[in-house]
N, C-alpha and C positions, 0 to 999 in steps of 0.2 A: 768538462766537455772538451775534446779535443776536434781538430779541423778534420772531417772525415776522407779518406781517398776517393777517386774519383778514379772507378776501374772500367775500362773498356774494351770491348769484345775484337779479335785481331783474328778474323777468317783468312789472311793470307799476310805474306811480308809486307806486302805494300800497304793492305788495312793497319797493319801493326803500327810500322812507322808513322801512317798519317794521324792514328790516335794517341800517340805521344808529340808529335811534334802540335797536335791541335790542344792537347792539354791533360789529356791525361794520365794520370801518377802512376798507372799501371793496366799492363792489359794481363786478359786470358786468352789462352790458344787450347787446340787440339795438336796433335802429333798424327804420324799416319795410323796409330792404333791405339786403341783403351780409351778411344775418346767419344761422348754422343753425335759428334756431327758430322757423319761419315762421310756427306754430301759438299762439306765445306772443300776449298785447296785444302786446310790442313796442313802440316810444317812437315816438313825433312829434321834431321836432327841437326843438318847443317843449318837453318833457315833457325830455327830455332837456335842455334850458337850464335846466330848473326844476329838476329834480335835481340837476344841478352845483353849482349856489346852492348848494340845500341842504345838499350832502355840505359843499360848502368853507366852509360859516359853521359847522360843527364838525370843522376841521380834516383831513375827509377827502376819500378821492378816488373819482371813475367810470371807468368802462374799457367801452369800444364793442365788439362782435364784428364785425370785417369779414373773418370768416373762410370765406365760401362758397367754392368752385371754381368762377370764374367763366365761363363761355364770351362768345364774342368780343362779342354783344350784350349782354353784361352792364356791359362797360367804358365804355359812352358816359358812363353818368352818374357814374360812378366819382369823377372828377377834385372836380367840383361837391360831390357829398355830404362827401366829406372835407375840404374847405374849409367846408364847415357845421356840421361836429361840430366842430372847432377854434376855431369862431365863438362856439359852445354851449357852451364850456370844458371838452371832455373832457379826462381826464391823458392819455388812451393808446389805441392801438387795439391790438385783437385780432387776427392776422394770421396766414393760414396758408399762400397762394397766392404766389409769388413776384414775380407780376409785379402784385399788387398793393401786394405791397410796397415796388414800385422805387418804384409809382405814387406812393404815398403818401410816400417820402424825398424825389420830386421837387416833392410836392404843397403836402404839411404836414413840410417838414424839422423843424422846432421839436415838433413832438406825437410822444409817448414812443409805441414800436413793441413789443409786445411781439407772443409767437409763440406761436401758439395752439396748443392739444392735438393739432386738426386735423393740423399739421405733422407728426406721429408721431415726436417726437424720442428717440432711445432710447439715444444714445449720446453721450460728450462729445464726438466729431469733429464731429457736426451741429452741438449747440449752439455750440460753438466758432466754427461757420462763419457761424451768424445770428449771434453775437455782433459779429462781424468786419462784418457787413452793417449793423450800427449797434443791433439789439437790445438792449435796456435789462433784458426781462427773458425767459425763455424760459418756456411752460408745459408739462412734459415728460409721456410720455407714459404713461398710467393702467400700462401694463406694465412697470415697471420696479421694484427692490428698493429698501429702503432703503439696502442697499450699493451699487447703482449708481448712486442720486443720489450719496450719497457721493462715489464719483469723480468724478463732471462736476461739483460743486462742487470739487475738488481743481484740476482741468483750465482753469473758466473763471470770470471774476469779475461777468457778467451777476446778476441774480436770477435764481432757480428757484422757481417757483410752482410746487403740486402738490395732487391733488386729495385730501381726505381722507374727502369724503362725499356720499353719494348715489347715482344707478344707474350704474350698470356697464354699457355699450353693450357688445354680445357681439363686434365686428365691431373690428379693431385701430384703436388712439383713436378709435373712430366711426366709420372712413372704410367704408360700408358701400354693396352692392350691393344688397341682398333690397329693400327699400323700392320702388327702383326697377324691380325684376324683378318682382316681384309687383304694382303698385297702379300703376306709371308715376310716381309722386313723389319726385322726387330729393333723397336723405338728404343730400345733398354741396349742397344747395345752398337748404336748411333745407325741405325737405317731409317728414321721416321720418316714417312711419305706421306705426313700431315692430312692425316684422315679426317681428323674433326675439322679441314674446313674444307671438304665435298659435301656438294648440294643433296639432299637428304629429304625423300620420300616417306609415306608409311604402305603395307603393305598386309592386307587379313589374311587369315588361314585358308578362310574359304574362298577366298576370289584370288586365283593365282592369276600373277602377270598384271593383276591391275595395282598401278602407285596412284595412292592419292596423297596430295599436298598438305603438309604439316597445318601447316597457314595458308590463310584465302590470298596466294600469290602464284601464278601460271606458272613460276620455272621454279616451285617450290621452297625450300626454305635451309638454311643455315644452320641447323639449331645450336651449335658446339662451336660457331664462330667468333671467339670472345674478341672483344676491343683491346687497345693497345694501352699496355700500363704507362703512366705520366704522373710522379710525384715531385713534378720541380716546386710544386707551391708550397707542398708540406717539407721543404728541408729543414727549416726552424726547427718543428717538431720530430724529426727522424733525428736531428743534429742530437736536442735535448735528449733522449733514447737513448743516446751512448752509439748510436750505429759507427764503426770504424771507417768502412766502403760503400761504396755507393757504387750499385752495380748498373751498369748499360746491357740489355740485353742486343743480341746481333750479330752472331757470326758469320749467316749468311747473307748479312746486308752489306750493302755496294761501300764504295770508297767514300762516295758523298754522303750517306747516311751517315756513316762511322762521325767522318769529321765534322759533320753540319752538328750532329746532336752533343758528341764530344763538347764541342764547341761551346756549345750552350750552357750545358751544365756546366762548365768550368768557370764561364762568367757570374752565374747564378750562385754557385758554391761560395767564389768568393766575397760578392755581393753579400750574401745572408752572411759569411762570417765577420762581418764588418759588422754588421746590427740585425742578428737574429731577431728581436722583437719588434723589430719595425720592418723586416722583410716584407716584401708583395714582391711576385714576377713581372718583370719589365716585359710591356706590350711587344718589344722588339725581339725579345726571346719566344715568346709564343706563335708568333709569325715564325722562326726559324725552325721551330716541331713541326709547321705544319708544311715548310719546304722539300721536306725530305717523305719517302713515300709510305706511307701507316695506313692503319687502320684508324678509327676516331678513337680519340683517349679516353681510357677510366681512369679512376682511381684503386681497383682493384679491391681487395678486400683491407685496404691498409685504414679505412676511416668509417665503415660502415658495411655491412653486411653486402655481397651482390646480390642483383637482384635481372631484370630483363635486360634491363638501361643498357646495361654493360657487355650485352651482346648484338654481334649486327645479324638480324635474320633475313636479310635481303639480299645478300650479295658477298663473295668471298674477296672482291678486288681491293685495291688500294688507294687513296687519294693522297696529293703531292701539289703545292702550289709553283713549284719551280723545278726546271728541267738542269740537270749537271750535264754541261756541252763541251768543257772542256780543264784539262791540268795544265797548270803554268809550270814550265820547265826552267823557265830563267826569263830573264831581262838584263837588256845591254843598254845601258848609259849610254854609249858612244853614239849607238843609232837611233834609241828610243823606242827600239821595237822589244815584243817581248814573244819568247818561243813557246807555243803551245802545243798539248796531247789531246786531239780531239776526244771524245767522251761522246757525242750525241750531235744529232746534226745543226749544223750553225750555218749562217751564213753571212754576207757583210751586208752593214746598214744594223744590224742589230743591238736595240739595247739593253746590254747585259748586267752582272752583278758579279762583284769578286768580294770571295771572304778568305783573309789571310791566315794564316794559321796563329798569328798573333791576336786574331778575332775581329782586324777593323773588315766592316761591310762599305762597300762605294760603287759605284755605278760605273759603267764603262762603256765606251761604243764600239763595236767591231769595224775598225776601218783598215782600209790601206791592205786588203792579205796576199800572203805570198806562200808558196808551197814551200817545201825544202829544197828546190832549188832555186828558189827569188824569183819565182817566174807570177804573174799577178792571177791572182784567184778570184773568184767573189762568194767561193763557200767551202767548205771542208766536210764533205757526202761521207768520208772513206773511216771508218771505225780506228782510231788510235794514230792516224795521222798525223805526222808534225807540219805546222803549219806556224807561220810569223803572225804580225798584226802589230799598229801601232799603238803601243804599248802606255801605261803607265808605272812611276819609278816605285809605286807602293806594290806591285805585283812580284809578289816573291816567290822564290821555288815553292810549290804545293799548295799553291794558291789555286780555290775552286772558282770555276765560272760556271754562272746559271745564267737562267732565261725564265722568267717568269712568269703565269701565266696568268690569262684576265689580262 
């Protein structure tokens, strides 16, 4: 059994960085093409070269997604792009399409191929078979048990990455049609306009114009609304499996997400690798999942069949027990003040929470502020504002500040 990675999702440069310096061993990005999340920033090739650096001057690594379903005018540029992300020092690409993968064995033989969720791999025969195609590592598909990674660890000696958090596409590993039937935006080839969680009527042949409610609820119902995946308690068990990665779901989620849950799992990770069989999640990690903004957790289909539980049929929104108001830019000893990027509105007198990227959590009061020209404030209304305040000396660059709520 080896100590699994801890990969996390980097929607923009600044997500990138804040998930390695909060903890973990490696992200994945998109690029401006060939990737599902065509709604994220997404990297320039430059942003993407600057990331590399960064991961590798702390010994980690980046991973590309060129996992769209291409059609035949999508392959022109193909060739070129993956010769630039290998230029940019990626470890690897994300791959689900087959004929881009020849692409890329023929293109960038040397750059690590791994196999994306997209792929639906649900069984050891598949992975077996990308194994055989030169796959380094497979990333299998959100449907399957902890006992049946088990086997295809048994089966084949690839890595297995696997997803342990975040949303749950209702649609088998993603590969979905409604996006495209309803709005024209193809899910398969990163436009998804997350159809399955619009509010949802039923409607007869015979009675046009009239919707009646799924469920006895006045503004109708959910039905395809899945909860959000959460296996921090089972890592014991995902550890024993053989899993290599342990994947954060999230590209379009905020800075505070990234890092808050980052965070977590990196604590957790290394916690259970100390005493897998005495592992339990610390009350104080559970509280930090529920900081940041989700849906309620499942467990997904990793320990038990789903069933209703595991869906919200009342409502598409998100709940959050704390609010991110602000990034620490630095602290100066000399003064005692510390420089901050507003995030969300704050103001003084309030008592706040900073969690450092080294993971301690402390409490803090908002006193004493001052704009960017030292002039006295008593709030920070204005979106990405720099603004002072007296400080403490544990507040270190990229350090988060919430506001909690209740």
């Amino acid at each position: 059994m080896n100590k699994p990675e801890l990969l996390a999702p980097a929607g923009s440069l600044e997500k990138g960085r804040m998930a390695l310096l909060y903890g973990a061993d490696a992200v994945y990005l998109g690029g401006k093409a060939f990737g599902l999340r065509a709604f994220a920033a997404n990297f320039s090739l430059e942003e993407i070269r600057e990331l590399a650096a960064f991961a590798h001057a702390g010994g980690k690594k980046v991973y590309v997604t060129v996992n769209i379903y291409p059609h035949n005018s999508d392959l022109t540029a193909l060739p070129e792009y993956l010769r630039n992300l290998e230029e940019a020092g990626v470890d690897a690409l994300l791959v689900s399409d087959l004929g881009v993968w020849m692409t890329a064995r023929k293109t960038v033989p040397k750059l690590g191929l791994h196999v994306s969720t997209q792929a639906n791999v649900t069984n050891w025969a598949a992975a077996k078979a990308w194994e055989e195609l030169g796959a380094e590592r497979v990333v299998l598909a959100r449907e399957l048990s902890i006992q049946e990674i088990r086997e295809i660890r048994e089966k084949i000696s690839a890595d297995l990455e696997v997803f342990v958090h975040g949303a749950m596409c209702i649609s088998y590993s993603g590969r979905c049609l409604l996006s495209n039937y309803f709005t024209g935006r193809d899910s398969n080839r990163g436009a998804c306009a997350q159809v399955c969680r619009w509010e949802f009527g039923l409607t007869e042949k015979n009675r046009p114009g009239e919707v009646f409610p799924i469920a006895e609820d006045e503004r109708g119902t959910y039905i395809m609304n899945s909860k959000d995946l959460c296996l921090m308690e089972y890592l014991p068990q995902l550890m024993e499996a053989g899993v290599s990665s342990l994947k954060i779901e999230g590209r379009m989620k905020s800075v505070h997400y990234v890092a808050t849950v980052v965070s977590a799992y990196r604590k957790a990770i290394d916690l259970c690798w100390q005493d897998p069989a005495h592992f339990t999640v610390p009350e104080s990690l559970r509280e930090e999942l529920e900081k940041v903004s989700h849906r309620p957790y499942t467990t997904g289909f990793a320990v038990r069949r789903t069933g209703p539980e595991d869906q919200v049929y009342t409502t598409s929104s998100y709940e959050q027990s704390a609010d991110f108001v602000a990034l620490v830019k630095g602290f100066d000893p000399a003064t005692g003040r510390a420089a901050l990027e507003q995030r969300n509105h704050v103001k003084e007198g309030q008592q706040l929470e900073v969690l450092t990227p080294g993971g301690e959590i402390f409490s803090w009061t908002l006193e004493e502020m001052q704009d960017g020209e030292g002039n006295p404030i008593q709030a920070a209304p204005h979106a990405q504002m720099i603004f002072t305040a007296k400080g403490d000396s544990r507040m270190e660059p990229f350090s988060l500040v919430r506001r909690l709520k209740g």
